[in-house]
N, C-alpha and C positions, 0 to 999 in steps of 0.2 A: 226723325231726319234721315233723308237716303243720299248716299253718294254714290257716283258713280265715276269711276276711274276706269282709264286704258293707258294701257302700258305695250307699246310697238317698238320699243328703241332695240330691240334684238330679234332673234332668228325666231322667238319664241313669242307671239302675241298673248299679253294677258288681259282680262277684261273683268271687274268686279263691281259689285253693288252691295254696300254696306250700307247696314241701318242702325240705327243709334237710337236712343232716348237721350235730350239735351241734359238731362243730369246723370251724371256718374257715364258719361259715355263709355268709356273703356270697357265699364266690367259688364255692358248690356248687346253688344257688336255683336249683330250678326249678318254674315258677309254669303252673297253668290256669287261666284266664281268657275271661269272657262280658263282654258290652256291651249294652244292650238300651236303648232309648228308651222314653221314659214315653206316648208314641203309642202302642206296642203294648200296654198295658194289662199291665203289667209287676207290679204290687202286687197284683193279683190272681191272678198266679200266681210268687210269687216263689220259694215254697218247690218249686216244681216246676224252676224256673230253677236254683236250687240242686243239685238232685238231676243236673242236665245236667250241671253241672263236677265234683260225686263222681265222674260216669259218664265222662267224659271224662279226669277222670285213674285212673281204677279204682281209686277207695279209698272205703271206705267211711265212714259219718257216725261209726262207733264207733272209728275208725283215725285220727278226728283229734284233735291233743293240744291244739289251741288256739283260740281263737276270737277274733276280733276286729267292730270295726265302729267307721264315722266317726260322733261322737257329735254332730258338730253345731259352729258352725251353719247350718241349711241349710233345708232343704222340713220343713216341719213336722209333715204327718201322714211323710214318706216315710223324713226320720229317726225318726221314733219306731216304724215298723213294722219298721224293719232294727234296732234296738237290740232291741226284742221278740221277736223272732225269733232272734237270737244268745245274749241272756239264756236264752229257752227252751234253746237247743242247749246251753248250755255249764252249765247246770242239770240238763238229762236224763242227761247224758254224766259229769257232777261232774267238768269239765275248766276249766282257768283261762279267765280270758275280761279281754276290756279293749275300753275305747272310748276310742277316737285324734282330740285336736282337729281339724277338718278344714282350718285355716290350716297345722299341721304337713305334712298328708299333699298339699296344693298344692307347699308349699315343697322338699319330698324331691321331688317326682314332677318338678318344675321342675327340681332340681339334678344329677337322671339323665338329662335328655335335654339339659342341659347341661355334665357334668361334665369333656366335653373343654377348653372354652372357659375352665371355671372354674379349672380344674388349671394352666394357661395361664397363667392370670392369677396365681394362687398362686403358681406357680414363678417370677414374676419380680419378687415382692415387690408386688402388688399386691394389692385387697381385692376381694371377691361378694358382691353384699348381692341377697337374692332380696327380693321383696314379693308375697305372697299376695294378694287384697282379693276380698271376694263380696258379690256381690249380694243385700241384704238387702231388696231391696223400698223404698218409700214413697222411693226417691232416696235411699239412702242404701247405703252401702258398708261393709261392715268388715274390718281389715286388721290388717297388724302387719308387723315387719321381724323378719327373721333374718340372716346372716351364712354363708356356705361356709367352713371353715375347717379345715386343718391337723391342729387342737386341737378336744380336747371341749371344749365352752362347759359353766357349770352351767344353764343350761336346752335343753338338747341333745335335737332333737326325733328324731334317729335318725343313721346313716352307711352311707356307701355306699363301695364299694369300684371302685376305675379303676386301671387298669395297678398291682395290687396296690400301693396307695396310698389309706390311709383316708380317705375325706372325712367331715369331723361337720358337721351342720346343726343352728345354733346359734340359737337364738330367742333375740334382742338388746334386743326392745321388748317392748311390755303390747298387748294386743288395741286396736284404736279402733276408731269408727266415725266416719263424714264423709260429709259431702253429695255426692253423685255431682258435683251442677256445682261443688263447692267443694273436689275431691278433690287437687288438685295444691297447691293453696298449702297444705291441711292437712297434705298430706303433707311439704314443705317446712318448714312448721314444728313437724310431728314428730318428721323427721330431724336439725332444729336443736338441738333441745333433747334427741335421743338421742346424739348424738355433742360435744356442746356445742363449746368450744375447736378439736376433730378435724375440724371438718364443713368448714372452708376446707381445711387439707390434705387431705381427701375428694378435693372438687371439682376442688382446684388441678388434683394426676393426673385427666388426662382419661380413661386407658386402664383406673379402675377401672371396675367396670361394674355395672351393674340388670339385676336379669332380675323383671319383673313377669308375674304368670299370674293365673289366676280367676276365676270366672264375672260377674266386672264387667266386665271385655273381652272377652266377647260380648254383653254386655247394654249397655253405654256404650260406642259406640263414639269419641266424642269425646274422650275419657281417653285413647286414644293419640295425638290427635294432641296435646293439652296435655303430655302427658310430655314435647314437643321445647325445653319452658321451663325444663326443666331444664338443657338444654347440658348436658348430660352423656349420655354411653354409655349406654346402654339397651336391652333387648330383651323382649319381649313372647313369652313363650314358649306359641305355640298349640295344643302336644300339653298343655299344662297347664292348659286354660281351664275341664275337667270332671275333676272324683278319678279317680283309677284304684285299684281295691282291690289291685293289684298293692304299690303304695306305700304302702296302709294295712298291710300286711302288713309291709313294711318297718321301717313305724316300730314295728306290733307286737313284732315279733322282738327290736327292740334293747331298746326296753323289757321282755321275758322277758329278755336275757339281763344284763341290768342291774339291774333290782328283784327279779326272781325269779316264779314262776307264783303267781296268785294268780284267786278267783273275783271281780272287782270286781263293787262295785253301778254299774253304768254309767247316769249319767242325761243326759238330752239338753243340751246345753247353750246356750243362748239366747243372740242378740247382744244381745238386749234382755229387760228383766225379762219374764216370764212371767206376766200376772194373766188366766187364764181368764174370771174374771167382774168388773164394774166394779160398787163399791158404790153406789146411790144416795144 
């Protein structure tokens, strides 16, 4: 099985093709992967960047069976030219297709380059709470919490595999938004009222731990040092500041092999309403 994913919602275009065997997927993946900055004029030639990682793993556009892309949300013209262009492919091809929230494909891509740390913590009865948050412009941030865990959650944004040992990443919260300079205490009293009664046994254990990623901790850099008001464990995870399509493909896959292939109508998804024109 091959997938192909693009990832345009930031400054950073990323573009991957993963391949599978339908059984044991996790532990057989192997992925081509580009990076390109939005400096080198990357939207103007995307579909040629494309055709680099067909070429790069020798397969062709008619040889893949899936299509993905992060639906947002993010850059706005640069998600909606990646959602266009994968609609296109997965329409000429009449191959299934999906668009993956991009708080989800932070939160996996966080939990893979932490999954030693978190296993760690799991085995000794402790809890991982990841936190996506991205910069949405005008000072404001939008986030959400999920959960590393053992156990599929029911809103399970994908799982990954470590010392053959499943991890599921469990989306625990509802999306928010918060003021960049107001972003710790909102986050505290997010975490209040998601965990309610739990949230002192939370803290109590010092050894649970945070792993925060997303392009608000390249854009705020004062956000990590307010995280230290937490007194609590925490880690800033910096290979997860920009998506990597490697991990949109992840989440893809679980969701094929969980819902089943289908051609979605994929629409961009906004942190905030959408009104193109304002009425007078």
């Amino acid at each position: 099985m091959h997938i192909l994913g693009i990832d345009s919602s930031t400054e950073k275009l990323s573009i991957a093709l993963t391949s599978c065997s339908e059984v044991h997927y996790l532990k057989n993946m192997r992925t081509y992967a580009l990076q390109y900055s939005r400096h080198s004029g990357f939207m103007k030639s995307i579909i040629a960047l494309t055709d680099k990682v067909l070429e790069k793993a020798a397969i062709d556009i008619e040889e893949i069976d899936y299509f993905c892309v992060n639906r947002g949300p993010g850059d706005f013209t640069g998600t909606r030219i990646g959602i266009s262009l994968i609609k296109t492919f997965a329409l000429s091809q009449n191959k299934p297709s999906a668009g993956i929230d991009a708080l989800d494909i932070y939160a996996m891509q966080a939990a893979y380059y932490n999954a030693a740390k978190i296993m760690q913590l799991l085995s000794g009865g402790l809890r991982a709470c990841i936190v996506p948050a991205i910069d949405i412009k005008r000072d404001e941030l939008f986030f959400c919490i999920y959960e590393a865990s053992l156990y599929e959650g029911h809103k399970c944004a994908g799982k990954l595999v470590y010392k053959n040992r499943e991890l599921f990443i469990n989306k625990i919260g509802n999306d928010s938004i918060s003021g960049a300079g107001t972003f710790i205490d909102s986050f505290k009293e997010y975490f209040k009222d998601l965990l309610g009664e739990h949230l002192r046994e939370y803290f109590e254990k010092q050894n649970n731990a945070l792993f925060f990623c997303g392009t608000a901790f390249a854009s705020y850099g004062s956000i990590a040092a307010g995280l230290r008001e937490l007194k609590h464990k925490f880690f800033i995870v910096k290979k997860s500041l920009y998506p990597d399509a490697q991990y949109l493909n992840i989440c893809a896959i679980y969701r094929f092999y969980k819902n089943g292939a289908a051609i979605e109508r994929i629409m961009p998804y906004y942190a905030r309403e959408f009104t193109p024109f304002k009425k007078k």
